[in-house]
N, C-alpha and C positions, 0 to 999 in steps of 0.2 A: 057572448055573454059569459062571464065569470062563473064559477061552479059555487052557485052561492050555498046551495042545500049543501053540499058535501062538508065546503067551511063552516054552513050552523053546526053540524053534527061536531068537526073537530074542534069547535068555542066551547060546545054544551060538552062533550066529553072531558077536556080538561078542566071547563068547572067541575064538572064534578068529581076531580083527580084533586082540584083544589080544597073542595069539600071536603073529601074523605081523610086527606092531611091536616084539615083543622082539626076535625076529630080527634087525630093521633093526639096532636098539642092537646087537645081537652082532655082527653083520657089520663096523658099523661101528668101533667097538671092535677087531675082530680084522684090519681090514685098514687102522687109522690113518686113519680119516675123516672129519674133524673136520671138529663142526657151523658154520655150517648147512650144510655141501658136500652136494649129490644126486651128484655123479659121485665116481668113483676108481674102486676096484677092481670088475672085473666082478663078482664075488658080491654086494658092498653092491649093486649098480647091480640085479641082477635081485632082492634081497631086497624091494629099496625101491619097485622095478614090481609088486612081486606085492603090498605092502600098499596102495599106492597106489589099484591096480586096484580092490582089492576094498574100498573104499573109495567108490569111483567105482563100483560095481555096489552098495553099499547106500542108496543115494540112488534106486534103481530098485527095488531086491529088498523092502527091509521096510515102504514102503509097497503095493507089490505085494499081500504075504504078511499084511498088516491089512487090505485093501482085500476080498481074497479070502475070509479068513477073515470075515469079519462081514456078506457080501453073499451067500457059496454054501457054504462047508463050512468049517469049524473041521478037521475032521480031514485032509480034503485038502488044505487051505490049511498045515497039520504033516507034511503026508506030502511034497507038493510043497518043502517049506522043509528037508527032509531029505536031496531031492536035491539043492538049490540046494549046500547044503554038501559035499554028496558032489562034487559039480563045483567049489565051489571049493577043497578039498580037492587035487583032481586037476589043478586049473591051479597053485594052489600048487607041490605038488610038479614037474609037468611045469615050469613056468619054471624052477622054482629047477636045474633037470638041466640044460635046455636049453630057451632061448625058443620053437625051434620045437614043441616039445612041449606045447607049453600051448594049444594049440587044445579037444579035446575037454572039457575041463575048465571052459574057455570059452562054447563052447556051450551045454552042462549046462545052467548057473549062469543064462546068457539065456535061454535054450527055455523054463525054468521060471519065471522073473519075468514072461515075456511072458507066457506061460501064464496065470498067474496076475491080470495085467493086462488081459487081453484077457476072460477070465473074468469078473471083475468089471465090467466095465464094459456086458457085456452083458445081465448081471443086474440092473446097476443101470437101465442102458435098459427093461429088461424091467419091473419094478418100478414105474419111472413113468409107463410105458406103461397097465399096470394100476390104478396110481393114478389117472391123468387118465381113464381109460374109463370 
C-alpha cells in the first residue's frame, strides 16, 4: 500500500506554503510593495519572514518526514508531520502578531524534523549494521 498519510501531510504542508505566499501577494498589494522589494511595510516584512522561513524549514522537514516514513513508521512518520504543521501553524500566526511570539511554533516545527531525522538515521545504521553481520 502507498504511504498515503505521509503524502496527506506533504499536500497539506505545501498548501499551506501556498497559503502563506498568498499572503505575501496580499500584504504586498495592500501596503504598495512593489516587486522585487523584501522591505516596506512591517506586515509585508513579517508576512514575507514567515513564507520564507517555512520555506527554509522544508529543505529539513520533507525529507526528514520521507526518510522517516520509509526506514520506521509511515504512521508516525503522519502523526509526527501533523505536528510539524501544528507548529508551523503557530509560528505563523505568532510572527505575523508579533516576532517575539514565534518561538514555540518554532521549536514544534524543529523538535519534529529532528525527530524525525535522527530516527532515521538510526534505523538506517541499524539496518546496515544487520546487513553487514
Amino acid at each position: 500500500m502507498p504511504p498515503l498519510l505521509p503524502s496527506l501531510m506533504t499536500c497539506l504542508a505545501l498548501l499551506l506554503y501556498i497559503g502563506l505566499t498568498y499572503n505575501v501577494g496580499r500584504m504586498r498589494v495592500k501596503h504598495s510593495v512593489a516587486a522585487p522589494a523584501i522591505t516596506g511595510h512591517p506586515d509585508f516584512e513579517r508576512a514575507f519572514r514567515v513564507q520564507q522561513n517555512t520555506l527554509e524549514q522544508f529543505v529539513y522537514f520533507l525529507p526528514a518526514l520521507w526518510l522517516f516514513a520509509l526506514t520506521v513508521s509511515v504512521d508516525w512518520a503522519a502523526a509526527l508531520g501533523s505536528l510539524w504543521l501544528v507548529g508551523r501553524v503557530m509560528y505563523a500566526r505568532g510572527y505575523l502578531a508579533d516576532p517575539k511570539a514565534r518561538g514555540p511554533g518554532f521549536v514544534i516545527g524543529l523538535a519534529t524534523s529532528s525527530f524525525m531525522l535522527l530516527g532515521s538515521l538510526v534505523a538506517i545504521v541499524q539496518a546496515l549494521l544487520r546487513a553487514a553481520g
